[in-house]
N, CA, C and O atoms as a printed pandas DataFrame, in Angstrom:
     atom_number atom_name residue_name chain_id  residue_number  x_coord  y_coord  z_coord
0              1         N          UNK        A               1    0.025  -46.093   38.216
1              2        CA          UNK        A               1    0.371  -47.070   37.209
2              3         C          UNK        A               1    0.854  -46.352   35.963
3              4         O          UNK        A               1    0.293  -45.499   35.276
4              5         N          UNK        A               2    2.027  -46.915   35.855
5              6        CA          UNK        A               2    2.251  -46.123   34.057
6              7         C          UNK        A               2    2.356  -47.341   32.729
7              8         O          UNK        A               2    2.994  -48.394   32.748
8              9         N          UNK        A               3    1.626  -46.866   31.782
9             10        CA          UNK        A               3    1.649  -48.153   30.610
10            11         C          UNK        A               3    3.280  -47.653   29.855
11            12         O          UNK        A               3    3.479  -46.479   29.543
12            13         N          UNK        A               4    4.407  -48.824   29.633
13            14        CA          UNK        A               4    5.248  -48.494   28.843
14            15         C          UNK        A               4    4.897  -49.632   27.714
15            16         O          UNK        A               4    4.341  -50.725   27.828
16            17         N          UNK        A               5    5.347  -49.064   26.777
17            18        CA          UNK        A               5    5.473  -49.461   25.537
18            19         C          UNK        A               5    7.063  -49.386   24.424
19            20         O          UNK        A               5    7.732  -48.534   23.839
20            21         N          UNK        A               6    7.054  -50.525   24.591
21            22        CA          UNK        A               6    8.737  -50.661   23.951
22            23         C          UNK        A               6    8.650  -51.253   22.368
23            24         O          UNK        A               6    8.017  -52.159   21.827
24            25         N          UNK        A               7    9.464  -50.417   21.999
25            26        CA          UNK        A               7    9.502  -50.955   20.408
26            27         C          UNK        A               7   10.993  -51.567   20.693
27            28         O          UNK        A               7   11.767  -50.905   21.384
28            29         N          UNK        A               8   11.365  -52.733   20.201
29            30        CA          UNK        A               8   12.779  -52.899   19.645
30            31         C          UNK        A               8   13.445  -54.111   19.004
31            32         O          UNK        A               8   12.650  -55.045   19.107
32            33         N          UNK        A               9   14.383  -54.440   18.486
33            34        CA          UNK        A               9   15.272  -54.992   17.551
34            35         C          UNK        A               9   14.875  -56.315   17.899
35            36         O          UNK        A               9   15.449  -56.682   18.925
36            37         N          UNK        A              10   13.697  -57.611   17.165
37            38        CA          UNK        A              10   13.325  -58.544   17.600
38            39         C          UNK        A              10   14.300  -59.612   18.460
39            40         O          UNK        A              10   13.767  -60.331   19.306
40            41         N          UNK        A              11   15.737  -59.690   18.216
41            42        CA          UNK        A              11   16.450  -60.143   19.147
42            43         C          UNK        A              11   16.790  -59.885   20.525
43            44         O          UNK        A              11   17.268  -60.704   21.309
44            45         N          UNK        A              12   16.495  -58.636   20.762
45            46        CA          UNK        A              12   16.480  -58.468   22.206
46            47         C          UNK        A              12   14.963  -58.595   23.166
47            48         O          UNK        A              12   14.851  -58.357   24.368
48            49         N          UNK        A              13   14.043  -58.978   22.351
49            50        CA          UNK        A              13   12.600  -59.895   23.038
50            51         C          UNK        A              13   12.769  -60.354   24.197
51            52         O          UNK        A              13   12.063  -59.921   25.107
52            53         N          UNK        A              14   13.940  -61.537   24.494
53            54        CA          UNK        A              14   13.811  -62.225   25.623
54            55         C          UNK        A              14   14.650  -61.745   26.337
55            56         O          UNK        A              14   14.273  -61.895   27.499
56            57         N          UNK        A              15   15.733  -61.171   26.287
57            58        CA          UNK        A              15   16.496  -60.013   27.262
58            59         C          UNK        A              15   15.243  -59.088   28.116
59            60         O          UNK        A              15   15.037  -59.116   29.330
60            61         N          UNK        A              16   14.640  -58.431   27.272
61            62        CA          UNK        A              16   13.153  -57.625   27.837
62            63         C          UNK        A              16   12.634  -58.106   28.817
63            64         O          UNK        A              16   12.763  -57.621   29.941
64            65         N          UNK        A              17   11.811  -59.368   28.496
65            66        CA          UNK        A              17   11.100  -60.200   29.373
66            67         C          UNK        A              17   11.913  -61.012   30.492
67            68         O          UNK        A              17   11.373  -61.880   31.177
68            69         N          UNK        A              18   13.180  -60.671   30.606
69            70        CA          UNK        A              18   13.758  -61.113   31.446
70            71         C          UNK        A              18   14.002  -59.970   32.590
71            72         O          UNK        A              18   14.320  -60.198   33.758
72            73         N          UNK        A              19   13.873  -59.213   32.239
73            74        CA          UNK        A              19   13.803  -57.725   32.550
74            75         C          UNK        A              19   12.492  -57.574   33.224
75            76         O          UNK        A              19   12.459  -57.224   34.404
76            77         N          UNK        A              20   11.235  -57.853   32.447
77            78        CA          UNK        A              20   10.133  -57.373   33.228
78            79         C          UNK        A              20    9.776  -58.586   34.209
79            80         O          UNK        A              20    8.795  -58.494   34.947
80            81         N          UNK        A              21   10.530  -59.642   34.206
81            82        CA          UNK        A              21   10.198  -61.007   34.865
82            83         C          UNK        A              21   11.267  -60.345   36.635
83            84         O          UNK        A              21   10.922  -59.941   37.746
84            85         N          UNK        A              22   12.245  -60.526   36.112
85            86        CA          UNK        A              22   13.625  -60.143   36.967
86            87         C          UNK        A              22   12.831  -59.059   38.261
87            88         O          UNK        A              22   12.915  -59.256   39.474
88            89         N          UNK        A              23   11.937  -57.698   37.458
89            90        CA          UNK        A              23   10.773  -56.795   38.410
90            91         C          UNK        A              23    9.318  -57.476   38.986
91            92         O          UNK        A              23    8.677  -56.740   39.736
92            93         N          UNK        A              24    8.903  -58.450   38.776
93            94        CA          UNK        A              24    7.944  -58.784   38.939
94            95         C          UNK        A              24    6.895  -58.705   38.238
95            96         O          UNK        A              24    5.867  -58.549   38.897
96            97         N          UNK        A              25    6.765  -58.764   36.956
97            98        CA          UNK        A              25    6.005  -58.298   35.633
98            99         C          UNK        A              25    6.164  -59.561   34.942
99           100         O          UNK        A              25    7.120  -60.122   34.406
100          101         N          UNK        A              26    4.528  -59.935   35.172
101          102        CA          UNK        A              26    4.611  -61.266   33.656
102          103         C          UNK        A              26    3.786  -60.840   32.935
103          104         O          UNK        A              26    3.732  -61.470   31.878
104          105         N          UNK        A              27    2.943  -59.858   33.037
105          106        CA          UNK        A              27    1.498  -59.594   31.947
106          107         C          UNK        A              27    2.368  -58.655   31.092
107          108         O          UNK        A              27    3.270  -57.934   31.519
108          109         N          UNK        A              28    1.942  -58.781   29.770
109          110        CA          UNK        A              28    2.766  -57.992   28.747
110          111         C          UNK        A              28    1.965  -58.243   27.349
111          112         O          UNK        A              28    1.468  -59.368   27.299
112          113         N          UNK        A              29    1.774  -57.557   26.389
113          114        CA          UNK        A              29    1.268  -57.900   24.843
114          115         C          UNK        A              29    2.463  -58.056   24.538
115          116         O          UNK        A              29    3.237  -57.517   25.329
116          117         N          UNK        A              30    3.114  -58.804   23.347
117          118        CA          UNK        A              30    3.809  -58.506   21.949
118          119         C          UNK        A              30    3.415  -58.575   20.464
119          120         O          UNK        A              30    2.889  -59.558   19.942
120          121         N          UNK        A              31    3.666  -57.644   19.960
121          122        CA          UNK        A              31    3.248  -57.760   18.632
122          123         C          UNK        A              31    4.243  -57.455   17.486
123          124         O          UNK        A              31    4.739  -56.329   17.531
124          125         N          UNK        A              32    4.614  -58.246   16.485
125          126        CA          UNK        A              32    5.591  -58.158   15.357
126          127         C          UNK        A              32    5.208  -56.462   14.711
127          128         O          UNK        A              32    4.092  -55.969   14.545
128          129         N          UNK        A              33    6.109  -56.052   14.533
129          130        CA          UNK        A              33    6.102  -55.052   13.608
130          131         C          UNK        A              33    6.637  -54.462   12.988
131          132         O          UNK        A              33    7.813  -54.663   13.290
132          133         N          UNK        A              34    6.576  -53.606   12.032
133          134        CA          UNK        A              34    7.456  -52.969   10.710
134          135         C          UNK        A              34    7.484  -51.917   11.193
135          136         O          UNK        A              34    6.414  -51.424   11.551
136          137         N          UNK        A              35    8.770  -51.161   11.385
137          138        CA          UNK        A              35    9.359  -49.631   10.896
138          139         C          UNK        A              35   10.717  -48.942   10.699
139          140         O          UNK        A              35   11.672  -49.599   10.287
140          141         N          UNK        A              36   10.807  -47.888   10.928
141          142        CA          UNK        A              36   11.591  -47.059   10.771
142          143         C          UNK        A              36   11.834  -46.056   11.535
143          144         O          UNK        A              36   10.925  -45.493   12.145
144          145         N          UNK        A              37   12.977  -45.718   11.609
145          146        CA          UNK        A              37   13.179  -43.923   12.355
146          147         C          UNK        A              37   14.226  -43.314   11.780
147          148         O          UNK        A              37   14.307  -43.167   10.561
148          149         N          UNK        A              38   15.109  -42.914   12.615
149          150        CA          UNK        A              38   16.236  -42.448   11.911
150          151         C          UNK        A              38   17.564  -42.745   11.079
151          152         O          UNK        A              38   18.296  -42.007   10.419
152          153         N          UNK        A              39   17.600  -44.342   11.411
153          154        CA          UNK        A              39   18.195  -44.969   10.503
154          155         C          UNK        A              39   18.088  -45.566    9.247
155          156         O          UNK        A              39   18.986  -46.186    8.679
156          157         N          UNK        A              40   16.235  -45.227    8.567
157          158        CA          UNK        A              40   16.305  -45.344    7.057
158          159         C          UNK        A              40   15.673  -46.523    6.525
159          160         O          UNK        A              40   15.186  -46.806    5.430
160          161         N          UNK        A              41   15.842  -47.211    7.769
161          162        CA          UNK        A              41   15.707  -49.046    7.639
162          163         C          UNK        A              41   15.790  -49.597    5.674
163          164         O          UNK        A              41   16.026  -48.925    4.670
164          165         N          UNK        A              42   15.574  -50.599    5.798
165          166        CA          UNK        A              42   15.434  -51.536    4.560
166          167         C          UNK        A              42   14.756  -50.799    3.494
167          168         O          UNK        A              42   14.117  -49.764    3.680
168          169         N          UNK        A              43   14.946  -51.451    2.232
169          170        CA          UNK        A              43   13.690  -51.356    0.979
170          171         C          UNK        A              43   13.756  -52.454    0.851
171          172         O          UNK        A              43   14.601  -53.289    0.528
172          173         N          UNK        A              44   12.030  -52.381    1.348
173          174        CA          UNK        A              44   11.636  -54.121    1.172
174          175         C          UNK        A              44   11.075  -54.336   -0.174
175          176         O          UNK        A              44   10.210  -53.560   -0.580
176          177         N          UNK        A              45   11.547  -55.464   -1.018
177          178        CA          UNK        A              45   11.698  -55.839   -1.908
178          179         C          UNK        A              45    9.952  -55.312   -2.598
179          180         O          UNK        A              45    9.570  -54.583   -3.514
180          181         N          UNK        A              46    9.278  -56.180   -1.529
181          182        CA          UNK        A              46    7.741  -56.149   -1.717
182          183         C          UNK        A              46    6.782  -54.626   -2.610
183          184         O          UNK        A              46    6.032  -54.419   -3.564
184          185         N          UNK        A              47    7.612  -53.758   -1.271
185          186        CA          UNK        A              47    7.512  -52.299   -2.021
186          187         C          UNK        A              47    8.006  -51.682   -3.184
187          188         O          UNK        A              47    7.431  -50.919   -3.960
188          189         N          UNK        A              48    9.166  -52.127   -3.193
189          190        CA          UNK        A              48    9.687  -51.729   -4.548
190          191         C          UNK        A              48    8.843  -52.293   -5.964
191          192         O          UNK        A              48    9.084  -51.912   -7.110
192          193         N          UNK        A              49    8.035  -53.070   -5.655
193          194        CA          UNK        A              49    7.479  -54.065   -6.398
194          195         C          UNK        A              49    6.410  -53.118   -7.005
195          196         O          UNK        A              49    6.179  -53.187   -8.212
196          197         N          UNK        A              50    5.676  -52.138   -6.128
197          198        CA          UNK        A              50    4.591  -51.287   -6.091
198          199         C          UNK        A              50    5.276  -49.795   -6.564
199          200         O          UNK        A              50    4.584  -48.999   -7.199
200          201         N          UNK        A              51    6.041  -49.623   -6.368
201          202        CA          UNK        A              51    6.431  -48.353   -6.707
202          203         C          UNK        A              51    6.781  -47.560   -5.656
203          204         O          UNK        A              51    7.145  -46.396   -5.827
204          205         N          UNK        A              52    6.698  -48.131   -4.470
205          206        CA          UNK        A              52    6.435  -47.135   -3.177
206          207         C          UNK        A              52    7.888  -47.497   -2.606
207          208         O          UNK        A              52    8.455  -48.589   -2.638
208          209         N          UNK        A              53    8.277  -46.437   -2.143
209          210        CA          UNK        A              53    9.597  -45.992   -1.115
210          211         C          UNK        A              53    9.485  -46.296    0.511
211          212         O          UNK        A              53    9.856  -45.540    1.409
212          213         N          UNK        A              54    9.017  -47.296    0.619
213          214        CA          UNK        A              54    8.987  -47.564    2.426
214          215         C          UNK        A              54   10.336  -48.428    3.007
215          216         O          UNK        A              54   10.794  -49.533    2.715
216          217         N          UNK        A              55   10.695  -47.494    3.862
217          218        CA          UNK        A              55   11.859  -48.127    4.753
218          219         C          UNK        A              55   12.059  -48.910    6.027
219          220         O          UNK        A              55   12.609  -48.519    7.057
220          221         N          UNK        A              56   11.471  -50.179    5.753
221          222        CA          UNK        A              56   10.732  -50.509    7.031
222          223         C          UNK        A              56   11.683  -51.837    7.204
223          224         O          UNK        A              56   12.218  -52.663    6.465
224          225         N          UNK        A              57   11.579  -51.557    8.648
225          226        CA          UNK        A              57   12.892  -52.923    9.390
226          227         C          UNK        A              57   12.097  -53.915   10.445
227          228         O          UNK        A              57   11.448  -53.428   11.371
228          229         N          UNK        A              58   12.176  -55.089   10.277
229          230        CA          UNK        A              58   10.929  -55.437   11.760
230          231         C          UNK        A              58   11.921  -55.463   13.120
231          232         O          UNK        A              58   13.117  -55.642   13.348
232          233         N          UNK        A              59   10.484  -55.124   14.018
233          234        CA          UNK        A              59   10.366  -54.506   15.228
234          235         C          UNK        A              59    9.445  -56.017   16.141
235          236         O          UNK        A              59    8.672  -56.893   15.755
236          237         N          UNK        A              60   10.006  -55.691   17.332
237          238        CA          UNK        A              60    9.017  -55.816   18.244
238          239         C          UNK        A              60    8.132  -54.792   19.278
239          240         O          UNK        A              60    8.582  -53.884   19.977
240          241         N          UNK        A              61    6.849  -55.203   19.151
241          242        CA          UNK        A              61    6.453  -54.306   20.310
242          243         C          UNK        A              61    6.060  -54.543   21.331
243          244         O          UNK        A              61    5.405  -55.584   21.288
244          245         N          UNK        A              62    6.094  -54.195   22.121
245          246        CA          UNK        A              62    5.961  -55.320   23.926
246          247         C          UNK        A              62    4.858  -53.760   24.555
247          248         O          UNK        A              62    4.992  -52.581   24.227
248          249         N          UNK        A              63    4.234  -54.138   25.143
249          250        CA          UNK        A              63    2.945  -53.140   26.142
250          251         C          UNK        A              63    2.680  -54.078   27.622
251          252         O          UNK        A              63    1.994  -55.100   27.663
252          253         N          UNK        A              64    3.319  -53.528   28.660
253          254        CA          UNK        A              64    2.927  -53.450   29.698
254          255         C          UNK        A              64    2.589  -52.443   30.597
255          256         O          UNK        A              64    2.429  -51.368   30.019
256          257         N          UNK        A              65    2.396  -52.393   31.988
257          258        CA          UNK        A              65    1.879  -51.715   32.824
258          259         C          UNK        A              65    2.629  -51.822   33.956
259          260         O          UNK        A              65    2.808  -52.991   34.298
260          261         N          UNK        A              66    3.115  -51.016   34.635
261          262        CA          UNK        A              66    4.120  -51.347   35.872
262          263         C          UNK        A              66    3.702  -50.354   36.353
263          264         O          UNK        A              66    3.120  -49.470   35.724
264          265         N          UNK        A              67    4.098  -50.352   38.337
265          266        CA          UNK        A              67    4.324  -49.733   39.260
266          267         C          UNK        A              67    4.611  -48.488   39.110
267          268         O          UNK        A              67    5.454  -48.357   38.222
268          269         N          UNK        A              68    4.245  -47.365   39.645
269          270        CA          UNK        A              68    4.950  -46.030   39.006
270          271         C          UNK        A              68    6.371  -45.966   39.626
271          272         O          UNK        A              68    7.337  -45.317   39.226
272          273         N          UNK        A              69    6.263  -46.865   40.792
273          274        CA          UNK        A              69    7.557  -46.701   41.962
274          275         C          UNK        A              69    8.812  -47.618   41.245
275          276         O          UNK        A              69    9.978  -47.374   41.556
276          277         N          UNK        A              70    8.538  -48.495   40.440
277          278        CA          UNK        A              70    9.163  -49.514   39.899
278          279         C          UNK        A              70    9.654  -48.815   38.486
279          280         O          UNK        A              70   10.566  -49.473   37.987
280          281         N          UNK        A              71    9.365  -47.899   37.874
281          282        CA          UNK        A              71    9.380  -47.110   36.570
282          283         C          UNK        A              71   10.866  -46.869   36.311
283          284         O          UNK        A              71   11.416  -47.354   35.322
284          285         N          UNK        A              72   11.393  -46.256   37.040
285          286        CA          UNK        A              72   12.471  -45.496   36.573
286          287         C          UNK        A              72   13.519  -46.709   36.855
287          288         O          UNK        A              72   14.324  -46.754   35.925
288          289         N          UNK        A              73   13.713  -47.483   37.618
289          290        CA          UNK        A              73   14.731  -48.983   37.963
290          291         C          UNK        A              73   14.618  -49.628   36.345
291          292         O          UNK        A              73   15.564  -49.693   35.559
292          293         N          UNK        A              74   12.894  -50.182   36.016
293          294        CA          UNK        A              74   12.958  -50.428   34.676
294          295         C          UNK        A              74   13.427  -49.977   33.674
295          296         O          UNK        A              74   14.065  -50.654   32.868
296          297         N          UNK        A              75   13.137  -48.487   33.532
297          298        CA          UNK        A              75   13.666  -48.069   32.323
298          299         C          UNK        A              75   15.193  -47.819   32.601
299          300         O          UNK        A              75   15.716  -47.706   31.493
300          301         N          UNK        A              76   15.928  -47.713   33.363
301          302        CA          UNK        A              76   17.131  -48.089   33.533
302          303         C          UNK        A              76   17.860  -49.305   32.926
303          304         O          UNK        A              76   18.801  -49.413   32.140
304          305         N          UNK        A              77   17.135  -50.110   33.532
305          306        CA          UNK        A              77   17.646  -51.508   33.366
306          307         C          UNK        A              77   17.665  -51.412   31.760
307          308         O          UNK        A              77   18.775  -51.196   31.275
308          309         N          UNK        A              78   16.472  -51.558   30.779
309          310        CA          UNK        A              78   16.241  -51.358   29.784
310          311         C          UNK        A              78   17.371  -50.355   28.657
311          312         O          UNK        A              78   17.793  -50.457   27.505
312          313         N          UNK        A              79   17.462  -49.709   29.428
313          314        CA          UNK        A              79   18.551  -48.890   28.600
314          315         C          UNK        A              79   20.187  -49.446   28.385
315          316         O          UNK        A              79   20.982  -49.523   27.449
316          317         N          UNK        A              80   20.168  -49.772   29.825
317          318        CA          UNK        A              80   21.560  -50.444   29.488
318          319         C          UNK        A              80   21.315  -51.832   29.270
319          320         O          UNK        A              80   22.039  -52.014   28.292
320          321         N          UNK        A              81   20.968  -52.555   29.430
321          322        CA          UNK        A              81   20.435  -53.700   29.076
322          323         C          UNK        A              81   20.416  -53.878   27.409
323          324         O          UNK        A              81   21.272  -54.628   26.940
324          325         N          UNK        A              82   19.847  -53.480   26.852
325          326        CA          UNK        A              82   19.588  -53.471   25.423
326          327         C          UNK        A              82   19.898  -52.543   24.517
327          328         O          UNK        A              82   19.529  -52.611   23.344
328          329         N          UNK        A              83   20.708  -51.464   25.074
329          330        CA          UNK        A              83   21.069  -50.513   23.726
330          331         C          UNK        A              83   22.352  -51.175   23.573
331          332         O          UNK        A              83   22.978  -51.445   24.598
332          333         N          UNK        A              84   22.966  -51.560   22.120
333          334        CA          UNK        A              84   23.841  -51.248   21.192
334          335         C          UNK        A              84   24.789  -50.122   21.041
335          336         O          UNK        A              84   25.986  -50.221   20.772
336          337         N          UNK        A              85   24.216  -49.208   21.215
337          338        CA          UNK        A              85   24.685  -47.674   21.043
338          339         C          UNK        A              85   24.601  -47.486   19.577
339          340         O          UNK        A              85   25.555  -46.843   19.139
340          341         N          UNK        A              86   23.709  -47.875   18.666
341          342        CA          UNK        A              86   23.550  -48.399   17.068
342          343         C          UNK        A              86   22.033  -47.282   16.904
343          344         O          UNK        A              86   20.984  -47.318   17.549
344          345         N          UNK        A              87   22.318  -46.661   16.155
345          346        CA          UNK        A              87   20.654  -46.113   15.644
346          347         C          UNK        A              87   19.970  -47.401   15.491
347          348         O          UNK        A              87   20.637  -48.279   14.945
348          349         N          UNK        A              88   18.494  -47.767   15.948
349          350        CA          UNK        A              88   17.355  -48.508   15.814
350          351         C          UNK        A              88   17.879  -49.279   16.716
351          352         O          UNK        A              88   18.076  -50.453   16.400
352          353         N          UNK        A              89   18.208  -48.857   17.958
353          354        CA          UNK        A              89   17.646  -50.034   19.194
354          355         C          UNK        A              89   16.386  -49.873   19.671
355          356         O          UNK        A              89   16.075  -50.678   20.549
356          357         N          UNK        A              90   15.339  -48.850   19.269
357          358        CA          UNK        A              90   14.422  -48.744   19.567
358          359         C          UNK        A              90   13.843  -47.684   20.467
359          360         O          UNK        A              90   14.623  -46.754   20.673
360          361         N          UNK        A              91   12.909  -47.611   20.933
361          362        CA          UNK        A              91   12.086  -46.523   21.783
362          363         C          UNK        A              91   11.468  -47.027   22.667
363          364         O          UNK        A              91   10.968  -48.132   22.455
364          365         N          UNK        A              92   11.271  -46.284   24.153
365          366        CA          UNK        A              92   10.055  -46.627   24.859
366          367         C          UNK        A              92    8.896  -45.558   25.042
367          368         O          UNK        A              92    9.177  -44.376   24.849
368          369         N          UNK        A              93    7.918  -45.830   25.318
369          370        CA          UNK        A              93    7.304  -44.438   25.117
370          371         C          UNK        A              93    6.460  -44.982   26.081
371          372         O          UNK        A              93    5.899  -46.072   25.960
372          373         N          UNK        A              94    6.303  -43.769   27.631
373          374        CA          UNK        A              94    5.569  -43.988   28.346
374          375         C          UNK        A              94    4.143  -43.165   28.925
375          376         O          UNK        A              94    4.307  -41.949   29.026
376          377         N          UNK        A              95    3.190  -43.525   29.196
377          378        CA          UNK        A              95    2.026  -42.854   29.389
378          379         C          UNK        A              95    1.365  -43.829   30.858
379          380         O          UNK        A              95    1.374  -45.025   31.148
380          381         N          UNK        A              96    0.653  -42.153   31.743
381          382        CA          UNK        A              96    0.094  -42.551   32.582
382          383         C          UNK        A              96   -1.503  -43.636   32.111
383          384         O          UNK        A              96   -2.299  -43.559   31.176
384          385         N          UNK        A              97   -1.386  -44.532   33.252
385          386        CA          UNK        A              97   -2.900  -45.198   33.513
386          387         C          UNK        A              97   -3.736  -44.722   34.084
387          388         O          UNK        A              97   -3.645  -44.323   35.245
388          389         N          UNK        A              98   -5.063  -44.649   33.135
389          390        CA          UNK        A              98   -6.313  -43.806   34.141
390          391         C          UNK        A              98   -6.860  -44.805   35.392
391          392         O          UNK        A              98   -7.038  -44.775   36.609
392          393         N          UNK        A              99   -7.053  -46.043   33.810
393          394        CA          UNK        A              99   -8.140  -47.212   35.100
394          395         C          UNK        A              99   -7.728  -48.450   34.187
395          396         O          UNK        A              99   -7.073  -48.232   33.168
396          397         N          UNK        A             100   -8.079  -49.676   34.516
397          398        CA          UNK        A             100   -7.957  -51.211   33.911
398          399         C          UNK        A             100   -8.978  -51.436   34.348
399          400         O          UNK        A             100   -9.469  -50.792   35.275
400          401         N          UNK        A             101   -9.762  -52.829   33.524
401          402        CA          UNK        A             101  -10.555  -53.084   33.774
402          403         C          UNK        A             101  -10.842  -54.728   33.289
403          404         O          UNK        A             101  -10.759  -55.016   32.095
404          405         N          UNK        A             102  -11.163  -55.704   34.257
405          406        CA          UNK        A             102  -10.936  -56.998   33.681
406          407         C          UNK        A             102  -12.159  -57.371   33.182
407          408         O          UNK        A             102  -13.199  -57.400   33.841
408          409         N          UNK        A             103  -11.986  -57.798   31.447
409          410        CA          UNK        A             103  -13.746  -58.111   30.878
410          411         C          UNK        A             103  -14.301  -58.796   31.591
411          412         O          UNK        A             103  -15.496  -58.574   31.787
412          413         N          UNK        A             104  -13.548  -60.058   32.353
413          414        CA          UNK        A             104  -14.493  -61.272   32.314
414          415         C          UNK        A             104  -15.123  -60.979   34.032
415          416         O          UNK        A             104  -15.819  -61.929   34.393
416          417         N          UNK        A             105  -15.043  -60.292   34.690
417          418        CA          UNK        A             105  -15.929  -59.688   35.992
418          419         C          UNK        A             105  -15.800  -58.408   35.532
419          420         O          UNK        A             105  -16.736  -58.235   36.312
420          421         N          UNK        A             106  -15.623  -57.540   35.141
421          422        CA          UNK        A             106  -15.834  -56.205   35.639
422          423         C          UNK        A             106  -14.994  -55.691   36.412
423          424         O          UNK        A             106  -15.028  -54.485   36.170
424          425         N          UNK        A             107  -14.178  -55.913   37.287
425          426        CA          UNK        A             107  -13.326  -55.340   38.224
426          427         C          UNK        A             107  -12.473  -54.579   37.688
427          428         O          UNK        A             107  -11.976  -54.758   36.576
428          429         N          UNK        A             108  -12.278  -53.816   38.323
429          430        CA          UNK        A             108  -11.511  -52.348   38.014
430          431         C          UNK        A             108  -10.858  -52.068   39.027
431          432         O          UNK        A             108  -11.080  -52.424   40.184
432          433         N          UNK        A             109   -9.387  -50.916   38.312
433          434        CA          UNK        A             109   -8.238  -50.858   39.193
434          435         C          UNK        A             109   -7.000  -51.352   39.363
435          436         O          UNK        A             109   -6.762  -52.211   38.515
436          437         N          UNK        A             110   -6.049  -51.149   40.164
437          438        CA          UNK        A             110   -5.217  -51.289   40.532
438          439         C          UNK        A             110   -4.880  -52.925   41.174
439          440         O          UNK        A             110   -3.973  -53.757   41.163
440          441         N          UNK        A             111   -6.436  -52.717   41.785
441          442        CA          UNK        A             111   -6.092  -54.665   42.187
442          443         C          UNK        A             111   -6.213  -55.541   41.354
443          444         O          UNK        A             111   -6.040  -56.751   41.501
444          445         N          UNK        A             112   -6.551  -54.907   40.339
445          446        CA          UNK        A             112   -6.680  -56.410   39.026
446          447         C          UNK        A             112   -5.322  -56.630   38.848
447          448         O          UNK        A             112   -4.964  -57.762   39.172
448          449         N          UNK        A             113   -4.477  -55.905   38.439
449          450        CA          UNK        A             113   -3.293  -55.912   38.749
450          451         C          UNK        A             113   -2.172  -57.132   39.174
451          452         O          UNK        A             113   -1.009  -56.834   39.446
């Protein structure tokens, strides 16, 4: 199992999930978020307000878990799928799964899945 984690440009959200739907993937987090990378993003008004220099652009962040066999088709898809070719289409950043574990029994593994 590998957990990916995608940051990117809140308009391409449902392109994504069409993506992890299209593989067989409906379990997923999203969460709104603020940043930056190499393109500098915004000065949000808010900050300037404080004195502080933050360059922050909102993001989405999406966390699922897929197939290791299914991995590389996804991040394919994903790439052409949603890059721009624009600094800040975003990142995926992937890491192996040790174990899952479902609170509400206890079950662990791959078959929770």
């Amino acid at each position: 199992m590998k957990k990916i984690e995608v940051i990117i440009r809140p308009e391409k959200l449902d392109t994504l999930k069409k993506i992890l739907a299209k593989n067989e993937y409906s379990g997923l987090t999203i969460m709104s978020a603020m940043g930056c990378g190499h393109q500098k993003g915004l000065l949000q008004k808010d900050f300037q307000d404080l004195g502080l220099d933050a360059n922050l652009l909102p993001k989405i962040y999406v966390m699922t878990v897929v197939w290791d066999e299914d991995l590389e088709e996804i991040l394919t898809e994903i790439q052409e799928t949603l890059s721009t070719n624009n600094v800040g289409d975003g990142k995926v950043f992937v890491s192996d799964m040790i174990d899952v574990m479902r609170i509400r029994d206890g079950a662990r593994g791959e078959k929770i899945l």
